[in-house]
Structures are given as C-alpha cells and as structure tokens.
CHARMM-style PDB file with segment names, atoms N, HN, CA, C and O in Angstrom:
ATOM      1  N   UNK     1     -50.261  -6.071 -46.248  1.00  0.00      PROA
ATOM      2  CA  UNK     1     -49.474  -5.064 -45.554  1.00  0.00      PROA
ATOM      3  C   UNK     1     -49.657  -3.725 -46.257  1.00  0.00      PROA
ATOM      4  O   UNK     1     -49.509  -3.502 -47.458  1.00  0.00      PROA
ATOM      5  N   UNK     2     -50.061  -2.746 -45.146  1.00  0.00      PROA
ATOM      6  HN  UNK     2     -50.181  -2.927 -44.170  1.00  0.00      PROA
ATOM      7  CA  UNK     2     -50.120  -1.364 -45.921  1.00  0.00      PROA
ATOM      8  C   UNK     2     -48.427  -0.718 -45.681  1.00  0.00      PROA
ATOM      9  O   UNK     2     -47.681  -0.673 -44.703  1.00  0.00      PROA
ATOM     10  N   UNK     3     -48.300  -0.239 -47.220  1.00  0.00      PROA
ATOM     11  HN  UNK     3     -48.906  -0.275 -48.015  1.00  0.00      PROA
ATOM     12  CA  UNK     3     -47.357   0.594 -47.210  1.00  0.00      PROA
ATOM     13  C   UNK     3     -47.489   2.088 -47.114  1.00  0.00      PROA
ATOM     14  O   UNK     3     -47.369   2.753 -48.143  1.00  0.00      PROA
ATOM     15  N   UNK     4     -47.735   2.689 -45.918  1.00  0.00      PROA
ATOM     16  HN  UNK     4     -47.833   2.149 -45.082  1.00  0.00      PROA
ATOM     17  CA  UNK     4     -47.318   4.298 -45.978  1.00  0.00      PROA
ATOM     18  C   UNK     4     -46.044   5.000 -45.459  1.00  0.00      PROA
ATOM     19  O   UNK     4     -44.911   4.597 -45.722  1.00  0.00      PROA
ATOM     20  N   UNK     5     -46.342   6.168 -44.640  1.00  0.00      PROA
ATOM     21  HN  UNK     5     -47.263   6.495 -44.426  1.00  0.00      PROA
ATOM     22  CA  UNK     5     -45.464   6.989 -45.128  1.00  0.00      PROA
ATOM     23  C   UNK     5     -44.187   6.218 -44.296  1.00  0.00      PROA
ATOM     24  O   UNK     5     -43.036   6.141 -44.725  1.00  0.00      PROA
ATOM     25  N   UNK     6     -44.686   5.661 -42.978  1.00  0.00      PROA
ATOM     26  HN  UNK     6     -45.621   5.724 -42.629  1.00  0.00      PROA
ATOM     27  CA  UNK     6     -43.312   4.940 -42.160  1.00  0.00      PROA
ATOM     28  C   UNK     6     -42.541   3.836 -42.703  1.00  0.00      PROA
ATOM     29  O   UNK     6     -41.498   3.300 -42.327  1.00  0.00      PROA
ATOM     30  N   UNK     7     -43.433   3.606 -43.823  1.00  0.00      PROA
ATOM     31  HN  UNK     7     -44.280   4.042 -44.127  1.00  0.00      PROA
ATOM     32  CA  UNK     7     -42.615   2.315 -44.415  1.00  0.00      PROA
ATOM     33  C   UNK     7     -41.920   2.660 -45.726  1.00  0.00      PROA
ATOM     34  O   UNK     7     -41.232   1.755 -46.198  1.00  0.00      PROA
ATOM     35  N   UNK     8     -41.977   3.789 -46.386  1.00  0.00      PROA
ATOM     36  HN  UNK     8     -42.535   4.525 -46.002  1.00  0.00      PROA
ATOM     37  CA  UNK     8     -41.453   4.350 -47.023  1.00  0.00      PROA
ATOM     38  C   UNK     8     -40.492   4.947 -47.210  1.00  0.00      PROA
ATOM     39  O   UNK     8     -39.688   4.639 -48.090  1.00  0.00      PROA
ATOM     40  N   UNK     9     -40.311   6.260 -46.168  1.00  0.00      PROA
ATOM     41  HN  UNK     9     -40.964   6.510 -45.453  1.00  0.00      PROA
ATOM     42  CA  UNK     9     -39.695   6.904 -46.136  1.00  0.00      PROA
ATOM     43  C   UNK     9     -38.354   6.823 -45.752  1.00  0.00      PROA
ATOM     44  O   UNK     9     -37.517   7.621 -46.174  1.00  0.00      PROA
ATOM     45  N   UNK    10     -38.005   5.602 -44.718  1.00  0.00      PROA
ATOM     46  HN  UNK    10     -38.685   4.954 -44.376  1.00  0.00      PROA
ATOM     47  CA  UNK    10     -36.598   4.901 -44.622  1.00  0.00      PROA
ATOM     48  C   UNK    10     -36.061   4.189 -45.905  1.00  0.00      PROA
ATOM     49  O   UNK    10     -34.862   4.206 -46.184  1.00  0.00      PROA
ATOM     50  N   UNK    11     -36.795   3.701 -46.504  1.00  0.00      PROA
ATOM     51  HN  UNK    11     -37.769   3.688 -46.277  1.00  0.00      PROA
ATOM     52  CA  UNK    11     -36.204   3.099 -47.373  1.00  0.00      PROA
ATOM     53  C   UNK    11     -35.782   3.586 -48.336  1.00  0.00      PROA
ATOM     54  O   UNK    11     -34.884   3.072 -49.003  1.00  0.00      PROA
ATOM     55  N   UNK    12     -36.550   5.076 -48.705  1.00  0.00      PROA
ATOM     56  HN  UNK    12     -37.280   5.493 -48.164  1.00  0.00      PROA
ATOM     57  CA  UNK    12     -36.060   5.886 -49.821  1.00  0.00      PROA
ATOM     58  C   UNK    12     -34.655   6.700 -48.914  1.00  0.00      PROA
ATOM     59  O   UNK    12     -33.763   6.959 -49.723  1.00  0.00      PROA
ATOM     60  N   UNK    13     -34.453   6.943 -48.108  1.00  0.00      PROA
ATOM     61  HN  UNK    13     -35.177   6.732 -47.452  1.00  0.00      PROA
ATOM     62  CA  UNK    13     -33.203   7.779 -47.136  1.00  0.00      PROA
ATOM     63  C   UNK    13     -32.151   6.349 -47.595  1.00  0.00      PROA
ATOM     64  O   UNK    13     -30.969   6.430 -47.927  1.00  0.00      PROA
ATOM     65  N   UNK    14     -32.579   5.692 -47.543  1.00  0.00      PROA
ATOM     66  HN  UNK    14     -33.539   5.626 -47.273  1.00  0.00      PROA
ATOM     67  CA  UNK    14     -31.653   4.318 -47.713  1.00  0.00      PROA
ATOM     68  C   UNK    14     -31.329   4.053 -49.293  1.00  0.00      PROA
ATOM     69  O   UNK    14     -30.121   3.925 -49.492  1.00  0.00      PROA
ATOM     70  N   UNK    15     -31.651   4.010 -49.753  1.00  0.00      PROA
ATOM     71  HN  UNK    15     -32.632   4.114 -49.591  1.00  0.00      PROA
ATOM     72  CA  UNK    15     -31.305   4.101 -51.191  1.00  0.00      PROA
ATOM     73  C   UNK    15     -31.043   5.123 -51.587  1.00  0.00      PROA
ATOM     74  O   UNK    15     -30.351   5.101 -52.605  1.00  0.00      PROA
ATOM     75  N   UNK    16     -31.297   6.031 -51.225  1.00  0.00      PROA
ATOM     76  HN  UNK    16     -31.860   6.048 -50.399  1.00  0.00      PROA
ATOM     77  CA  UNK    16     -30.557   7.623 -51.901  1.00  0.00      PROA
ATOM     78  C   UNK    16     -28.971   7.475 -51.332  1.00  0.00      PROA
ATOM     79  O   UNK    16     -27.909   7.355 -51.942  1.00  0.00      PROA
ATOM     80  N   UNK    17     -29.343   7.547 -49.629  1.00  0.00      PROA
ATOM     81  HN  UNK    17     -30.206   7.644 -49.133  1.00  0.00      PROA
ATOM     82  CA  UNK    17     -27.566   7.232 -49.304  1.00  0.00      PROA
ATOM     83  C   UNK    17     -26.746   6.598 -49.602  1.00  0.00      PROA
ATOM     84  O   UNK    17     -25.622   7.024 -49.337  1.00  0.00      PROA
ATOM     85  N   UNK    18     -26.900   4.818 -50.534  1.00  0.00      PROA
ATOM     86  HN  UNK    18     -27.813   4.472 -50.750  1.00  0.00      PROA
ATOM     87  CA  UNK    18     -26.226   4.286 -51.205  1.00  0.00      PROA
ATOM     88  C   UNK    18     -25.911   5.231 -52.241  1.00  0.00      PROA
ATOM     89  O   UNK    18     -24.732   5.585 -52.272  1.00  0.00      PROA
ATOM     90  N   UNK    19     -26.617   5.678 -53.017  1.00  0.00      PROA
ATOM     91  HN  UNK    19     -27.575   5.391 -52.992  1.00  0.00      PROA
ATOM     92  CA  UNK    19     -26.355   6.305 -54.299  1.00  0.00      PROA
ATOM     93  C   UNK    19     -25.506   7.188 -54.056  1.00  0.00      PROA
ATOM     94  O   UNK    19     -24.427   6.911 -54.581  1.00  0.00      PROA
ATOM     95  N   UNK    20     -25.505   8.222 -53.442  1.00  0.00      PROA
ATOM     96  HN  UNK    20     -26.381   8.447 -53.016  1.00  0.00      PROA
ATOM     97  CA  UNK    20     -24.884   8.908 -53.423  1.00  0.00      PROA
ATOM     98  C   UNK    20     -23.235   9.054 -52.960  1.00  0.00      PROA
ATOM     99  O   UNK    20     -22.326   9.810 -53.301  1.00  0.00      PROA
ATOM    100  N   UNK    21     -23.362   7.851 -51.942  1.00  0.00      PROA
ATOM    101  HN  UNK    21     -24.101   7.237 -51.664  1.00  0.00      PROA
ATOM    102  CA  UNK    21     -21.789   7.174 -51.791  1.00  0.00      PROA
ATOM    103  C   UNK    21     -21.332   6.408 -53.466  1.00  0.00      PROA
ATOM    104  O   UNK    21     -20.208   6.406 -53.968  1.00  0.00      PROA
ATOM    105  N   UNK    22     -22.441   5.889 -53.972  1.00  0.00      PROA
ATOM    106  HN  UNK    22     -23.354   5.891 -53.564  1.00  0.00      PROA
ATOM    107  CA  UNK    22     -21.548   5.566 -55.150  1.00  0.00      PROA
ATOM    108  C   UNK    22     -20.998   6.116 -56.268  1.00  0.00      PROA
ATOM    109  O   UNK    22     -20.101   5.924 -57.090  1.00  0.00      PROA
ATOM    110  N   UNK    23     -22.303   7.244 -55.850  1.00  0.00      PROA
ATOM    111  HN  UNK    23     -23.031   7.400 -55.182  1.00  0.00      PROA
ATOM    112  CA  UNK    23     -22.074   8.280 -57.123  1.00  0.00      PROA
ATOM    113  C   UNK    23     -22.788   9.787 -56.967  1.00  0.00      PROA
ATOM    114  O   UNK    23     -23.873  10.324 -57.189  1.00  0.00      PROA
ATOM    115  N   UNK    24     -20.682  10.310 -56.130  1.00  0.00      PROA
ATOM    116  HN  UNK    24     -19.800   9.874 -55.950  1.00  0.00      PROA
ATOM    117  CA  UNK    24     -21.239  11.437 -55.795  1.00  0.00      PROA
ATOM    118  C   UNK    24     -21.371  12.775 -56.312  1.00  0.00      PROA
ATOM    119  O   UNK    24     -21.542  13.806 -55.662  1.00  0.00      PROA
ATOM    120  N   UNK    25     -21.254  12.612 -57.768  1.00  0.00      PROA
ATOM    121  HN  UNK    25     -21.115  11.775 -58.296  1.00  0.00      PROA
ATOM    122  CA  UNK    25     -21.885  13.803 -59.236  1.00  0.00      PROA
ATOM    123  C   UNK    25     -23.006  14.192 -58.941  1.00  0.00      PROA
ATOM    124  O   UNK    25     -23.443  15.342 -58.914  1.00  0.00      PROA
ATOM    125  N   UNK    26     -23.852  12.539 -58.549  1.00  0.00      PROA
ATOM    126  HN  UNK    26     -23.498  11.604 -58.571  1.00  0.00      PROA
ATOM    127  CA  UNK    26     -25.499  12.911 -58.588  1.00  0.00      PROA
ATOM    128  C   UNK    26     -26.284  13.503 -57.794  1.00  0.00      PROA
ATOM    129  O   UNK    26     -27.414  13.828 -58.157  1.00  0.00      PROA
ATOM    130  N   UNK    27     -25.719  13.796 -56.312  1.00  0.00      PROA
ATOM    131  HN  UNK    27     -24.801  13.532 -56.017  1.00  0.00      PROA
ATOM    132  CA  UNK    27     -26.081  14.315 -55.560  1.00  0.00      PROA
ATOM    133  C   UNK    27     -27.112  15.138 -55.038  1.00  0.00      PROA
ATOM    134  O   UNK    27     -27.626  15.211 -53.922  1.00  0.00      PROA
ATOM    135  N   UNK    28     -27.392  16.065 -56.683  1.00  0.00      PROA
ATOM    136  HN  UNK    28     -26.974  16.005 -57.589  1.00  0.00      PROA
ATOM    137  CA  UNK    28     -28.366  17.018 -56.500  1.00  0.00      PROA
ATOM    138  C   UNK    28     -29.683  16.657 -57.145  1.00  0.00      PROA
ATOM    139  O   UNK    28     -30.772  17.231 -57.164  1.00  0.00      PROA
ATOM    140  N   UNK    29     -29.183  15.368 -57.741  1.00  0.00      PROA
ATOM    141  HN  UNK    29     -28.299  14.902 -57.725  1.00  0.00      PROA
ATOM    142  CA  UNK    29     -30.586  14.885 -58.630  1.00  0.00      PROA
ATOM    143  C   UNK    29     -31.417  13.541 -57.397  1.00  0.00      PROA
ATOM    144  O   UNK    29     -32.593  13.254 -57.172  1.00  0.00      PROA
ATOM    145  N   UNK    30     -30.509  13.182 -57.024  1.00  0.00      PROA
ATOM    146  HN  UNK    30     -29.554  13.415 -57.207  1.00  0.00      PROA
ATOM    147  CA  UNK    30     -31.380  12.032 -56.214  1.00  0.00      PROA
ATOM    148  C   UNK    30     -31.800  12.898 -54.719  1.00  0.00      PROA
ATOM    149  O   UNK    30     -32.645  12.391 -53.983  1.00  0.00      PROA
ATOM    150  N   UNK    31     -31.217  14.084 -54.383  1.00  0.00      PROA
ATOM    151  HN  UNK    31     -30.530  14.496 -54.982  1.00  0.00      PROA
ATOM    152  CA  UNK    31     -31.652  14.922 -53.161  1.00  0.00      PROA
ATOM    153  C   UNK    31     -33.440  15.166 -53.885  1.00  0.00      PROA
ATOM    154  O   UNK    31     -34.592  14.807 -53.641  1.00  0.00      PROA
ATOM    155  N   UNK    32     -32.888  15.777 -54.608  1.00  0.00      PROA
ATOM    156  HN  UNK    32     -31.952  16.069 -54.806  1.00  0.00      PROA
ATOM    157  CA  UNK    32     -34.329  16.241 -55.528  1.00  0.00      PROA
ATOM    158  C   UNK    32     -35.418  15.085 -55.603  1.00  0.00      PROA
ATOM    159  O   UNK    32     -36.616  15.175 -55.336  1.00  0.00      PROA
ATOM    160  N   UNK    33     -34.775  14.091 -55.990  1.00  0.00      PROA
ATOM    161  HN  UNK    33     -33.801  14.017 -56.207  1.00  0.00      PROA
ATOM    162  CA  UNK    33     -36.180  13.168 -56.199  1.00  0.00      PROA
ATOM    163  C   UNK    33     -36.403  12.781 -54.838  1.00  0.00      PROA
ATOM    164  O   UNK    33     -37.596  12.598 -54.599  1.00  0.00      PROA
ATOM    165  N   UNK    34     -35.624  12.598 -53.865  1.00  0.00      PROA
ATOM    166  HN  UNK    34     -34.654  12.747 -54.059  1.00  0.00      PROA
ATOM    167  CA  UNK    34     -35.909  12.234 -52.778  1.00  0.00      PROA
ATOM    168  C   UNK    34     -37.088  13.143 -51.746  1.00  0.00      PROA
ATOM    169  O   UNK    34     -37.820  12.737 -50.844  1.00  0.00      PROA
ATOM    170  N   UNK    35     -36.915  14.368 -52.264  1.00  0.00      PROA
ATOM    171  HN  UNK    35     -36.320  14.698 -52.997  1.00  0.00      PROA
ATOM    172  CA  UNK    35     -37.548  15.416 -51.502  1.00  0.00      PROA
ATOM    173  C   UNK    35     -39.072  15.913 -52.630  1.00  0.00      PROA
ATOM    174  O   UNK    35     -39.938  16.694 -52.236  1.00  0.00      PROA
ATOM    175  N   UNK    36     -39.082  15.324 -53.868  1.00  0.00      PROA
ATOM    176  HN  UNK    36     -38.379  14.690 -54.188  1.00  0.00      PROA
ATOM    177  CA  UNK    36     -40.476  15.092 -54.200  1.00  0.00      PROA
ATOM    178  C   UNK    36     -40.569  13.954 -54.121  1.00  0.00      PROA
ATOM    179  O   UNK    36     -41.269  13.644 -55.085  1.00  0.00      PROA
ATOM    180  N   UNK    37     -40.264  12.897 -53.476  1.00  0.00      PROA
ATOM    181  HN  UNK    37     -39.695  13.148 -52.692  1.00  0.00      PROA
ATOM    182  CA  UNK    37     -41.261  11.799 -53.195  1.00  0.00      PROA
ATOM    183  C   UNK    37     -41.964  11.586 -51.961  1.00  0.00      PROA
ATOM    184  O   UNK    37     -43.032  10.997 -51.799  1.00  0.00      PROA
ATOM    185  N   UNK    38     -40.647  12.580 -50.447  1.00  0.00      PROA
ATOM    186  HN  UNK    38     -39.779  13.058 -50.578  1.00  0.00      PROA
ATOM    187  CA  UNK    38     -41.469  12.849 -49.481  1.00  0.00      PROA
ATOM    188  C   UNK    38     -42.581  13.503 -49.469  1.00  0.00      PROA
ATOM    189  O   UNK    38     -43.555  13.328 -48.736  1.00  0.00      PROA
ATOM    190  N   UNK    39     -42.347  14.632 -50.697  1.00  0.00      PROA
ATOM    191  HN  UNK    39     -41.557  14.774 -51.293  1.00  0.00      PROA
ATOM    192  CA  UNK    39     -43.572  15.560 -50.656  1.00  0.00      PROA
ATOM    193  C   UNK    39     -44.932  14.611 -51.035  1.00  0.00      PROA
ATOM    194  O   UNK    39     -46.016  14.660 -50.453  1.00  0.00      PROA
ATOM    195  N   UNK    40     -44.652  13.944 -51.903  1.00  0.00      PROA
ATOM    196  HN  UNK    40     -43.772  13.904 -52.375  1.00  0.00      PROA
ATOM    197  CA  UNK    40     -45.939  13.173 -52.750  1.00  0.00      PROA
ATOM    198  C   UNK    40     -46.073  11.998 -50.992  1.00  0.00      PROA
ATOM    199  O   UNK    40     -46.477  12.525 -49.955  1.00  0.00      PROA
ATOM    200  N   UNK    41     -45.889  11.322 -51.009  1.00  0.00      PROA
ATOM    201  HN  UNK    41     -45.561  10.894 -51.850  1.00  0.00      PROA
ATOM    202  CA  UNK    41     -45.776  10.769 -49.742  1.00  0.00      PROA
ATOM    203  C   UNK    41     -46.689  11.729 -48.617  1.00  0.00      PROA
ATOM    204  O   UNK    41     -47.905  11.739 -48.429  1.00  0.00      PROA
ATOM    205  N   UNK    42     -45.827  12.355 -48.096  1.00  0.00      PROA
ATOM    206  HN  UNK    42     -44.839  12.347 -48.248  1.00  0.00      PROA
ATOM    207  CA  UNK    42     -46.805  13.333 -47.357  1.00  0.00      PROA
ATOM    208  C   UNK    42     -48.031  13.575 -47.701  1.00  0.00      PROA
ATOM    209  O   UNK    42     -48.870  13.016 -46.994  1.00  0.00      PROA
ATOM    210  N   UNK    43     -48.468  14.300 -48.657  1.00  0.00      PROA
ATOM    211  HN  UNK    43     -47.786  14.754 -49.232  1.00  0.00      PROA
ATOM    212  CA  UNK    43     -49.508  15.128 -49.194  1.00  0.00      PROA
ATOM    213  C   UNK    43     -50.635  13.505 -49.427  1.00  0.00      PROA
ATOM    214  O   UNK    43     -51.846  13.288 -49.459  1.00  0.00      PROA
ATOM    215  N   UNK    44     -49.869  13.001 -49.499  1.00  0.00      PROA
ATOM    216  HN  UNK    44     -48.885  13.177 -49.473  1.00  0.00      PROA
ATOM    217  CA  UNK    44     -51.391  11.647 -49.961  1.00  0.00      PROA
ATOM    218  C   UNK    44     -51.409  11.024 -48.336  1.00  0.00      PROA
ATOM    219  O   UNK    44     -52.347  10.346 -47.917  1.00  0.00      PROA
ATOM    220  N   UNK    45     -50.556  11.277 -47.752  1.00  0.00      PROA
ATOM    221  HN  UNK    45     -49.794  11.828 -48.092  1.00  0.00      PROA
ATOM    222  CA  UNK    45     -51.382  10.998 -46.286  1.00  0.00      PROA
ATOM    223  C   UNK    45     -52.253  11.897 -45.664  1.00  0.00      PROA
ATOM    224  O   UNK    45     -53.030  11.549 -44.775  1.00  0.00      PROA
ATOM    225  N   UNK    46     -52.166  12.976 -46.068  1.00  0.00      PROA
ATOM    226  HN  UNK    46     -51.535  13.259 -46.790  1.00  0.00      PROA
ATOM    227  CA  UNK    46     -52.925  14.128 -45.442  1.00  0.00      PROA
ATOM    228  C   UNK    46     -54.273  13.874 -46.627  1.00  0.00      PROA
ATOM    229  O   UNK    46     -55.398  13.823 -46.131  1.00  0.00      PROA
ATOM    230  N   UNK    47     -54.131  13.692 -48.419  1.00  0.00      PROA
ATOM    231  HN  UNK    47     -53.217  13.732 -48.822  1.00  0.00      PROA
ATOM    232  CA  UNK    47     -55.107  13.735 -48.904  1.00  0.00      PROA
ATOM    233  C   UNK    47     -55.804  12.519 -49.593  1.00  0.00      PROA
ATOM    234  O   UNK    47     -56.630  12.518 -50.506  1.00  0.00      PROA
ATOM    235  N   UNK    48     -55.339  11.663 -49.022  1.00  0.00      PROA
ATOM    236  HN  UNK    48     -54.668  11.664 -48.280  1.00  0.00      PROA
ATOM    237  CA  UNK    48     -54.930  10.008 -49.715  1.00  0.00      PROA
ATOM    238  C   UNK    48     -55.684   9.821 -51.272  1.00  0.00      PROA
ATOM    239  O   UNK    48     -56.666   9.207 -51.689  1.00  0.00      PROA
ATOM    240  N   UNK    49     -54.418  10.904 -51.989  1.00  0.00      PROA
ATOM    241  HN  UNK    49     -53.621  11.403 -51.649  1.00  0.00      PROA
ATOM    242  CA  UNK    49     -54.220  10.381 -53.486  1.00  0.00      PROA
ATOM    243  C   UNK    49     -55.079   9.160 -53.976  1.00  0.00      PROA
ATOM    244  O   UNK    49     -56.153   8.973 -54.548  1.00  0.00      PROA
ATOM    245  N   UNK    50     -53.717   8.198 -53.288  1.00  0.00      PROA
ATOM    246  HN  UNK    50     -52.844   8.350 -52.823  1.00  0.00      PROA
ATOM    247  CA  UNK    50     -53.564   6.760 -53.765  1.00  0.00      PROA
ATOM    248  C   UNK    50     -54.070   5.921 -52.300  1.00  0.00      PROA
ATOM    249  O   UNK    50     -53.682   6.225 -51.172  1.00  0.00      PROA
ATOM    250  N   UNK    51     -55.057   4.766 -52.643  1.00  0.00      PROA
ATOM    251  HN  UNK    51     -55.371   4.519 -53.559  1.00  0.00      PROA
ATOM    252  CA  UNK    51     -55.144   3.780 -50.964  1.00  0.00      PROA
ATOM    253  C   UNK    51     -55.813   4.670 -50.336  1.00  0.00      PROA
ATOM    254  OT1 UNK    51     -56.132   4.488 -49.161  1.00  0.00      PROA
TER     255      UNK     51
END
C-alpha cells in the first residue's frame, strides 16, 4: 500500500485535533507541525523527495 498525500493528511488533522482537545496550551506548536508536515507532504508530491 502506497502511502501519500490522501492517506496522510487525514490522519495528521486527526491526531492534531485529539491533541489539542487534550491539551489546549499546545495549540500553536502542533498547528505548526501540522502545517510543516502538509508542506513536506505536498512538496514531495509535486517533487517526490521520498518514493
């Protein structure tokens, strides 16, 4: 099974939104990682990094 960006990208929206209901201090740190991992995500589908 290939994992790209459709199989990814829910699941990271999904685990950030737990987090952040559990722990909502962190808010600005898991937004952040969330929004460089779409970026990295993205950019290797357009330049395939990785696979």
């Amino acid at each position: 099974m290939n994992f790209d960006d459709p199989h990814i990208q829910p699941g990271i929206a999904l685990i950030a939104g737990i987090l952040v209901l559990l722990m909502p201090r962190l808010l600005n740190y898991i937004v952040a990682f969330a929004l460089i991992i779409y970026g990295l995500v993205g950019l290797n589908a357009i330049y395939k990094f990785v696979g």
